[in-house]
C-alpha positions in Angstrom: 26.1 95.1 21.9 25.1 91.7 23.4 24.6 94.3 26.8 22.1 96.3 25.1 20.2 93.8 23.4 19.8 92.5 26.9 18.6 95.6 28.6 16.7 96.0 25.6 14.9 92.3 26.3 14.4 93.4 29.9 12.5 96.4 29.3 10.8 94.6 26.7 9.5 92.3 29.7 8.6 94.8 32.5 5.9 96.5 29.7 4.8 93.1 28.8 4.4 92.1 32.3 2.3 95.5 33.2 0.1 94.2 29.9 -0.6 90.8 31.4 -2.0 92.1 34.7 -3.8 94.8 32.6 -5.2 91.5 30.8 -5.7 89.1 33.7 -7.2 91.9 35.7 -10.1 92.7 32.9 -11.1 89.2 32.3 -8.6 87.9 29.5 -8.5 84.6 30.7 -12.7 84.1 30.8 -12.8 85.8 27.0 -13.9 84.5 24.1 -12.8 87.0 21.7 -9.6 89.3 21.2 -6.4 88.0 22.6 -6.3 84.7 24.0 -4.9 82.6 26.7 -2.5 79.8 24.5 -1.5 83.3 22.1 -0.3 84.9 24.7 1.1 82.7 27.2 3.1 81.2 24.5 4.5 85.1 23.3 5.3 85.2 27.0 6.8 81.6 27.8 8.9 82.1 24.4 10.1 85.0 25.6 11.5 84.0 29.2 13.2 81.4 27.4 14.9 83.1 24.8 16.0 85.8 27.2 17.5 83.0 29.1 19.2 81.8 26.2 20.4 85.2 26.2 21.9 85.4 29.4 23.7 81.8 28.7 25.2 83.4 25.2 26.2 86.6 27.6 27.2 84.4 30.4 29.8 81.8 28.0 29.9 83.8 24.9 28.9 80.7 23.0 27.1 82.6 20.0 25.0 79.1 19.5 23.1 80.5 22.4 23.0 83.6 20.9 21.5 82.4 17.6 18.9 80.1 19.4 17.9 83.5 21.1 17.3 85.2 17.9 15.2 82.3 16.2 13.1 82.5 19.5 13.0 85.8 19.2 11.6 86.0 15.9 8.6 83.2 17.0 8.1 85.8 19.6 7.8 88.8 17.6 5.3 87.2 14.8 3.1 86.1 17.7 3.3 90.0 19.3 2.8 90.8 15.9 -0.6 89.0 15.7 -1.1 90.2 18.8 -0.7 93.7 17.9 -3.5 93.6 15.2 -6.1 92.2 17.0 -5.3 94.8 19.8 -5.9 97.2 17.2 -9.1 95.3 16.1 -10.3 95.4 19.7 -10.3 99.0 19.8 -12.3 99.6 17.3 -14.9 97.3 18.9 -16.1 99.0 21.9 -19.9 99.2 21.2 -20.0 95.6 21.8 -21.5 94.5 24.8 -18.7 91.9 25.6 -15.4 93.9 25.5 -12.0 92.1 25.2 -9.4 92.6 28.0 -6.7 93.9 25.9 -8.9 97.1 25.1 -7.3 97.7 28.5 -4.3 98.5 27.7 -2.7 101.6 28.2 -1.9 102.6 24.6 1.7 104.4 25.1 2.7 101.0 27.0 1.4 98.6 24.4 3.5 100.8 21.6 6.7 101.0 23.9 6.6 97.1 24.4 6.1 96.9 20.4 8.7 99.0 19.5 11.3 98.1 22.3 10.7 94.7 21.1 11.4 95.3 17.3 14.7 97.2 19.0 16.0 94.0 20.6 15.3 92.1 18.2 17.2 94.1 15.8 20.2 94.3 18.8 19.9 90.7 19.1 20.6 90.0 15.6 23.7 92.7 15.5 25.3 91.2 18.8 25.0 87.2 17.3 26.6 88.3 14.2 29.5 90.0 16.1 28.6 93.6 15.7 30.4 95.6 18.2 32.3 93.1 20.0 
């Protein structure tokens, strides 16, 4: 399980990653609107480090690891959460002269990312508690 939740976190990444080029490449770091810099570096940042957290608890076993993971996890999740509404603000806010960066993104990728990301957290959680092991 603790294999799958980490596949899970890695696929997770590579559609987040294709969303922040999206979003540095349309201006997201000059906007005053939608999505912003601290919002979204800290979902990202968060994210590498539970993942690494992840690799430690795969690495030793040590579920402490494991459980750290998941409590990082979760701060990441309520900030893609946020995230995910004003995305879905921002499309609805296209006659505006100033568009935000995140109208960008390709909408299949952004709902992949949200839903692999609800999947390894729920992975994550299974794996910690010994699920499958």
């Amino acid at each position: 399980m603790e294999w799958a939740a980490l596949l899970a976190w890695l696929l997770t990444a590579l559609g987040g990653a294709s969303l922040l080029v999206q979003w540095l490449r349309h201006g997201g770091l000059r906007q005053r609107e939608g999505i912003r810099f601290m919002r979204l570096f800290a979902h990202a940042g968060l994210a590498v480090v539970g993942v690494g957290l992840w690799i430690a608890f795969v690495v030793s076993g040590e579920v402490v690891f494991a459980w750290i993971a998941v409590g990082i996890l979760v701060a990441v999740a309520l900030l893609g959460a946020t995230m995910f509404v004003i995305w879905l603000r921002g499309q609805n806010r296209r006659e505006h002269t100033t568009v935000p960066a995140e109208t960008s993104f390709p909408v299949p990728v952004a709902l992949l990312h949200g839903v692999l990301g609800v999947s390894t957290l729920a992975l994550a959680v299974l794996a910690a508690s010994g699920v499958g092991t």
